[in-house]
Structure formats: structure tokens, C-alpha cells
ROGURO-37490 format. One record per residue (C-alpha): residue number from 1; residue in one letter; y negated, x negated, z negated. Coordinates in nm, 4 decimals. Layout:
<sites>
  nr rest    north     east       up
 NUM    A        Y        X        Z
...
</sites>
This chain:
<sites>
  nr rest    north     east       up
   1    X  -5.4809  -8.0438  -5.3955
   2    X  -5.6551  -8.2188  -5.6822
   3    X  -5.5508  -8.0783  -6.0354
   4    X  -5.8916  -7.9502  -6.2369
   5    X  -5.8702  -8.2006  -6.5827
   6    X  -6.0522  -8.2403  -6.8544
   7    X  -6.3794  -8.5036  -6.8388
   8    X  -6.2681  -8.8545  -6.9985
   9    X  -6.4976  -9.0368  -7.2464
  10    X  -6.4842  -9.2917  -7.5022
  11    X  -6.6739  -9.3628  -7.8386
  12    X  -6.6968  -9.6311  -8.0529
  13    X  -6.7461  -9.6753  -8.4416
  14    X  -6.9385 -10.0096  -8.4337
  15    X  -6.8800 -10.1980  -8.7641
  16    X  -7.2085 -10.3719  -8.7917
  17    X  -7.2666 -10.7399  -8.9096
  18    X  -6.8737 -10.8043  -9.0240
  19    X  -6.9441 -10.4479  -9.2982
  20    X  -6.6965 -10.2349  -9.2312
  21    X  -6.9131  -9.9467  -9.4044
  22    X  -7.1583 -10.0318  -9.1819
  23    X  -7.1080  -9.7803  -8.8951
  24    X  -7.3793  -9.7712  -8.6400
  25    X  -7.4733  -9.4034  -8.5077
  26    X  -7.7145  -9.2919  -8.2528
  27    X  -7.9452  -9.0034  -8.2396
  28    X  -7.8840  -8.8261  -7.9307
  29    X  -8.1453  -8.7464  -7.6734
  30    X  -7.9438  -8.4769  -7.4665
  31    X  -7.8173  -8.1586  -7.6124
  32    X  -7.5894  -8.1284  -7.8060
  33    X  -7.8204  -8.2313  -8.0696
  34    X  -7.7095  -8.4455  -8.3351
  35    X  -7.6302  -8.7692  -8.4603
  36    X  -7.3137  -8.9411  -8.2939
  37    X  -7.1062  -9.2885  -8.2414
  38    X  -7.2261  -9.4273  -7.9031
  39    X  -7.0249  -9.3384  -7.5933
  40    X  -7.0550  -9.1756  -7.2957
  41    X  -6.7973  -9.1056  -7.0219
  42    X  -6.5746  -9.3189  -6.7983
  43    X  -6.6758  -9.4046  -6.4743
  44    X  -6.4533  -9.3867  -6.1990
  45    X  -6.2616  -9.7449  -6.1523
  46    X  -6.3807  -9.8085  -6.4946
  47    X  -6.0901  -9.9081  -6.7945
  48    X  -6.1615  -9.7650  -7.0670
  49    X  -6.2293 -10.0623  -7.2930
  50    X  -6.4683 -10.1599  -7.0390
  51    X  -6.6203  -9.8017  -7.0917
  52    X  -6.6625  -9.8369  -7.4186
  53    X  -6.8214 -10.2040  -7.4242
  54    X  -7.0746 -10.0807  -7.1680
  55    X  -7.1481  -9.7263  -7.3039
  56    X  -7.2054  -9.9057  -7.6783
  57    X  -7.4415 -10.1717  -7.4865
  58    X  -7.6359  -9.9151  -7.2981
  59    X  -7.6989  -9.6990  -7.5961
  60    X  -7.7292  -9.9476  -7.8823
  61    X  -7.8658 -10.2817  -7.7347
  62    X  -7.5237 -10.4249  -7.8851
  63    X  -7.2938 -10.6823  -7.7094
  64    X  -6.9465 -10.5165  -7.9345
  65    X  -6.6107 -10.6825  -7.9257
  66    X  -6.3128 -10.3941  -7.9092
  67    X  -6.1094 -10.4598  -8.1915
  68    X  -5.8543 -10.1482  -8.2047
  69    X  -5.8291  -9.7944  -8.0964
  70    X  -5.8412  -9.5639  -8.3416
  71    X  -5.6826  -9.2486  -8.1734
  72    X  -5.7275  -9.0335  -7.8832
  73    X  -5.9346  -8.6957  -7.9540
  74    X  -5.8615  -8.3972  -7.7061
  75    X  -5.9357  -8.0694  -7.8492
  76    X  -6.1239  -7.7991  -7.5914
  77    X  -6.3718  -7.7252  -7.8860
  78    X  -6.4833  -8.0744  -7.9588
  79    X  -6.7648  -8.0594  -7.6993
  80    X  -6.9851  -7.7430  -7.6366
  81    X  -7.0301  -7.8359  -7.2509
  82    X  -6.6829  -7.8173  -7.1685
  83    X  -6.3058  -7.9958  -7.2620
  84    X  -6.3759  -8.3838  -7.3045
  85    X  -6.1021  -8.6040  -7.4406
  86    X  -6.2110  -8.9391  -7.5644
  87    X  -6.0741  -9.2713  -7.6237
  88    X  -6.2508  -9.3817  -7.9760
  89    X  -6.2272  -9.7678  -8.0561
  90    X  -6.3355  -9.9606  -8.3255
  91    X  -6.5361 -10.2660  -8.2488
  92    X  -6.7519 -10.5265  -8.4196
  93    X  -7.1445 -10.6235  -8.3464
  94    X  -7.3914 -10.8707  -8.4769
  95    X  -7.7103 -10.7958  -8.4709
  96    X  -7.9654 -10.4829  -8.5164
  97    X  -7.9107 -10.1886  -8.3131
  98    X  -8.2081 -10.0678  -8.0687
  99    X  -8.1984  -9.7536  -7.9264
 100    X  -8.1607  -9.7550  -7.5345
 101    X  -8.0740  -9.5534  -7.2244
 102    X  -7.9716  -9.1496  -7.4036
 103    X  -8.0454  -9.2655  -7.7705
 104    X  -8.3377  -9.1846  -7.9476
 105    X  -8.2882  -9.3611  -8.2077
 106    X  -7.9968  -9.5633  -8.3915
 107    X  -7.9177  -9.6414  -8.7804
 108    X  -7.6474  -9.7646  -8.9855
 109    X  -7.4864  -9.5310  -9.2124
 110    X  -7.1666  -9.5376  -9.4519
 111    X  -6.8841  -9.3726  -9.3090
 112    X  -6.7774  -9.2001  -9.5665
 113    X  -7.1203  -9.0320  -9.6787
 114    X  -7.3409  -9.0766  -9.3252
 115    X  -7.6060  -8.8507  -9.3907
 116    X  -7.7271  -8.7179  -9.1249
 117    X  -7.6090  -8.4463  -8.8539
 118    X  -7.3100  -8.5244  -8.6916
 119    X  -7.2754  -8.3901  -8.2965
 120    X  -6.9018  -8.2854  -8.1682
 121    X  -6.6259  -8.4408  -8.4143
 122    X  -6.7478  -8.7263  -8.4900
 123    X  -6.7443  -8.6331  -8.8681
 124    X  -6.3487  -8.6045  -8.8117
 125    X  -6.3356  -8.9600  -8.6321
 126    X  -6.5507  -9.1233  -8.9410
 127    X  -6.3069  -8.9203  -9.1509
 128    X  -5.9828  -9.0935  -8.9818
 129    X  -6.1633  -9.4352  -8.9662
 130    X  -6.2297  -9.4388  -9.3388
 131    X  -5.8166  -9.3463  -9.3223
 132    X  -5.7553  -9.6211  -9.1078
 133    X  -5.8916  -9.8687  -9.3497
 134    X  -5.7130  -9.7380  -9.6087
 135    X  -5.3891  -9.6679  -9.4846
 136    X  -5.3829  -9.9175  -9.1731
 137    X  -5.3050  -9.5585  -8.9825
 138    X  -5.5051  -9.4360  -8.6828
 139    X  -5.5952  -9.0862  -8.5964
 140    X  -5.2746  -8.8111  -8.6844
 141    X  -5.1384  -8.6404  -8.4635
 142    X  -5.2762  -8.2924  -8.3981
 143    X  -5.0212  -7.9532  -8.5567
 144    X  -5.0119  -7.8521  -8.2324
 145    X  -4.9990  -8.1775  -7.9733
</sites>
């Protein structure tokens, strides 16, 4: 019997042009509405990293380059359509973001004042990447796992 799991997914903060306060978002077509880092979810026989190079191409135009993982995000409440842990990596891009495949539209924004909606946690993940380059430290572990 196959165990019932959570979906798997992956996001990436795409540091845009060598800035890395350059963070490239896109506006989501699907609900939840929102603003959010590109990603999508992991097909089956997929790696993650090559998830996340093809989920930031498909939405953002961008060829990126993986540079580190930031953390692992798991909590049930993080998605409204049901538990989703992602992989979140931080990756570099030249270039100008178009808007492709379930974008509607894409922009740069400073991490730590983006301006604009953010969908699921992705206003936690910018918070813990503006941490990272502080501190060198990815995501913290959660109180309670």
C-alpha cells in the first residue's frame, strides 16, 4: 500500500543581474492569488534542482544557475490547496524576466521591502533569505520539527 504524503515543490529566489536585492517574483495566474517566487511542483523522476531550473525557466523566461538551498519549508498551512513542502533555492539570472507558462506577470522587487502581495510564505522565505545574507544561515529550524 502506498503511504498518502504531502505534494513536493520547489521555489526559487532568483537574484537578478549579480544584485542580490534584486529578487525576481511572479504574479500568479492560478488561485491562490498573489505575488510569489517562481516554482511549481516536482515531476515524477525529476531531482529537485532540476525542478527548480525548469519551473524558474517556464515561469520567468530565465536560464538560472542553482547556487544554494536555502531551507526546506513544510508547514500544512503554507498552501490553501492542501500540505506542500518545498525545496527553496537560491539561484542567479542574467537577463529581464518575461512572464511565461502560469505567470502573469514578473518584476523585480527588494527582498526586504517587496511591495506587493505575497501568496503562501513566501514573505517568510524573503524574510530568511535577507537572514541568509546576513548571517550566512539558511532557513531555522521550525519550534516544533
Amino acid at each position: 500500500m502506498r503511504p498518502s504524503t504531502p505534494l513536493l515543490a520547489v521555489d526559487t529566489l532568483i537574484r537578478l543581474n549579480g544584485d542580490p536585492h534584486g529578487i525576481v517574483l511572479i504574479e500568479r495566474r492560478n488561485p491562490p492569488p498573489g505575488w510569489a517566487l517562481p516554482g511549481g511542483f516536482v515531476d515524477v523522476g525529476e531531482t529537485l534542482e532540476a525542478a527548480a531550473v525548469r519551473e524558474a525557466r517556464e515561469e520567468t523566461s530565465l536560464d538560472v544557475r542553482l547556487v544554494a538551498l536555502l531551507g526546506c519549508y513544510s508547514d500544512p498551512a503554507r498552501d490553501s490547496r492542501g500540505h506542500t513542502v518545498s525545496a527553496v533555492f537560491i539561484a542567479d539570472a542574467d537577463g529581464e524576466p518575461q512572464a511565461d507558462d502560469d505567470a502573469r506577470n514578473a518584476c523585480c522587487v527588494d527582498p526586504r521591502d517587496p511591495g506587493v502581495t505575497l501568496a503562501f510564505d513566501h514573505a517568510r522565505i524573503l524574510a530568511d533569505y535577507v537572514n541568509w545574507l546576513k548571517t550566512g544561515n539558511g532557513k531555522p529550524l521550525d519550534e516544533h520539527g
